[in-house]
N, C-alpha and C positions, 0 to 999 in steps of 0.2 A: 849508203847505209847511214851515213850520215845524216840524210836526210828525214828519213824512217825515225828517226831517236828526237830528231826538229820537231815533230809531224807528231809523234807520241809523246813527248816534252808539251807539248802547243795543246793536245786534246788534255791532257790531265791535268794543267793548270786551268786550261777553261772550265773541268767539271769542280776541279777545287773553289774557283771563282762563285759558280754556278752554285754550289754548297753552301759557301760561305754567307751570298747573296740571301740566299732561299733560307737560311737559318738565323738572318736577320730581319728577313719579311716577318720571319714566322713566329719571333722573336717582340717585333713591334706591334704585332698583331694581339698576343697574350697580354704586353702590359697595358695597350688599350683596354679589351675586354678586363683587365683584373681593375682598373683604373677605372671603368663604368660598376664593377660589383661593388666596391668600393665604397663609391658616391652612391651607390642605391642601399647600401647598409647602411652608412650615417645617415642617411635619409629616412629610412625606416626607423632607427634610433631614437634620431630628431623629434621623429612624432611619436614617439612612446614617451618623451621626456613632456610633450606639451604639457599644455594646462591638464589639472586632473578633474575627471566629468565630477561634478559633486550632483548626486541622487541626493533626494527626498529620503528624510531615514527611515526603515522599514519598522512598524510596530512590531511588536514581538508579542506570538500569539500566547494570550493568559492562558495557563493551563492550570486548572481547578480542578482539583485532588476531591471525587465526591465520594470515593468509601464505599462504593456503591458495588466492587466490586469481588467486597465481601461477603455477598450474600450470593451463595452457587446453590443449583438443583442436579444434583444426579438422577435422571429419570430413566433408568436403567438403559435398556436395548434403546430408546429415544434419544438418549447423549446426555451428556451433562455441560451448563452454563449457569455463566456466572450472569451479575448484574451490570446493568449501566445507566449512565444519568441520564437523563431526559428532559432535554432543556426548555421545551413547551411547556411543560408539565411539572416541571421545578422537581420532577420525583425521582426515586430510584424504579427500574423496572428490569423485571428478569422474564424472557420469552423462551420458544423455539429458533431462535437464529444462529446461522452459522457465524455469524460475526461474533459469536460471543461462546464459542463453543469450547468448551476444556477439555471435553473426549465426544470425538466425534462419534453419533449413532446413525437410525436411519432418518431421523429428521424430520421439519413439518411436514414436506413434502410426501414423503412416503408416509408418515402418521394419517395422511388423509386417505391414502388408499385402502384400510384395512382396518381393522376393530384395533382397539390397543384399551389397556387400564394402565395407570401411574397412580403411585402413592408417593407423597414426598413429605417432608415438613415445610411447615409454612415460614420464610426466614425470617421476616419482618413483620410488623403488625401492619396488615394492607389489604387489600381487595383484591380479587381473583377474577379477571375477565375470560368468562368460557361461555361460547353459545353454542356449542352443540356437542350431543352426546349427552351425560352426567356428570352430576360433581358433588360429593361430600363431604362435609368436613365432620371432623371427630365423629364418622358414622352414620350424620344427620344427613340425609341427601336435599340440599340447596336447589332453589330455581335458578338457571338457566338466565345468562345474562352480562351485562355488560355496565355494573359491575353484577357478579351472581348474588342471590340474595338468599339468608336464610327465612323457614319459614314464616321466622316472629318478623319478617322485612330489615333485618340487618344486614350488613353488609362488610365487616370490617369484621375477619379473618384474625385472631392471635399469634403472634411468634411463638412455634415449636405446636400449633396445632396440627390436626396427620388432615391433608389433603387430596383424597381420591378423584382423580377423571378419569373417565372411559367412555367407549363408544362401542355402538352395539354393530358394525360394521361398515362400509368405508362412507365418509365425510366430508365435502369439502369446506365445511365451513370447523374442522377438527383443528386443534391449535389453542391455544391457552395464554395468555401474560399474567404475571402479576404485579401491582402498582404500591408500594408503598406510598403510609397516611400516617404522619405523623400529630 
């Protein structure tokens, strides 16, 4: 019996051993591995600290306040828009586009498929580019054109005069701008 208690005394110090062993492999093993995380964090650091890139300084874009976008068209079921500057053209100009739309209607797109009339005021003193369909102003029906012309050959349209176009059914060439001239 005695020997049995030798023999089970002998096996459980060797698994103690065995333990002890194995939970200092395991043990050398993590401070390596934390010991390489380590040196690869200062290292990444390192070079966050380097020299700092210096860029070329970026201009800052001029923004020119042209006032242009105080002159809007409500054109009824068509939508209504404002103005915008037009940098070819040194001018203000107010269309059919959705980029410039304050209540959206059906638009140029659909304006070409089907007859339409609009009457608006004219907001600036400027010219009325319309080639197709009709257009008058204060009642006088204008030629057709690009810019449209009255029939004494003028051209330049009054601020708060009444601007009629329409089409006698659909159009692709149906759409209108108008250009301030100061």
């Amino acid at each position: 019996m005695k020997t049995i208690w030798k023999v089970l005394l002998g096996v459980f110090a060797f698994i103690l051993f065995v333990g002890v062993l194995a939970g200092l492999v395991f043990g050398i093993i993590s401070m390596v591995q934390y010991q390489k995380m380590a040196t690869r964090l200062t290292d990444f650091e390192e070079s966050k600290v380097q020299e700092p890139v210096v860029e070329e300084p970026v201009e800052e874009p001029v923004v020119v306040v042209t006032g242009c976008e105080q002159y809007t068209m409500d054109l009824g079921s068509i939508g209504a828009y404002y103005g915008v500057y037009d940098w070819n053209e040194e001018a203000c100009t107010v269309g059919i586009w959705e980029t410039s739309a304050l209540r959206k209607g059906i638009g140029l797109a659909e304006s070409k498929l089907q007859a339409f009339s609009v009457t608006f005021s004219m907001p600036f003193d400027g010219e009325v580019n319309n080639s197709a369909g009709h257009i008058s102003i204060n009642g006088v029906e204008w030629v057709l054109g690009n810019p449209a012309q009255s029939p004494d050959g003028e051209t330049i349209v009054n601020e708060g005069d009444s601007v009629t176009i329409w089409t006698d059914g659909p159009n692709d060439s149906a759409g209108f701008e108008l250009w301030q001239k100061k």
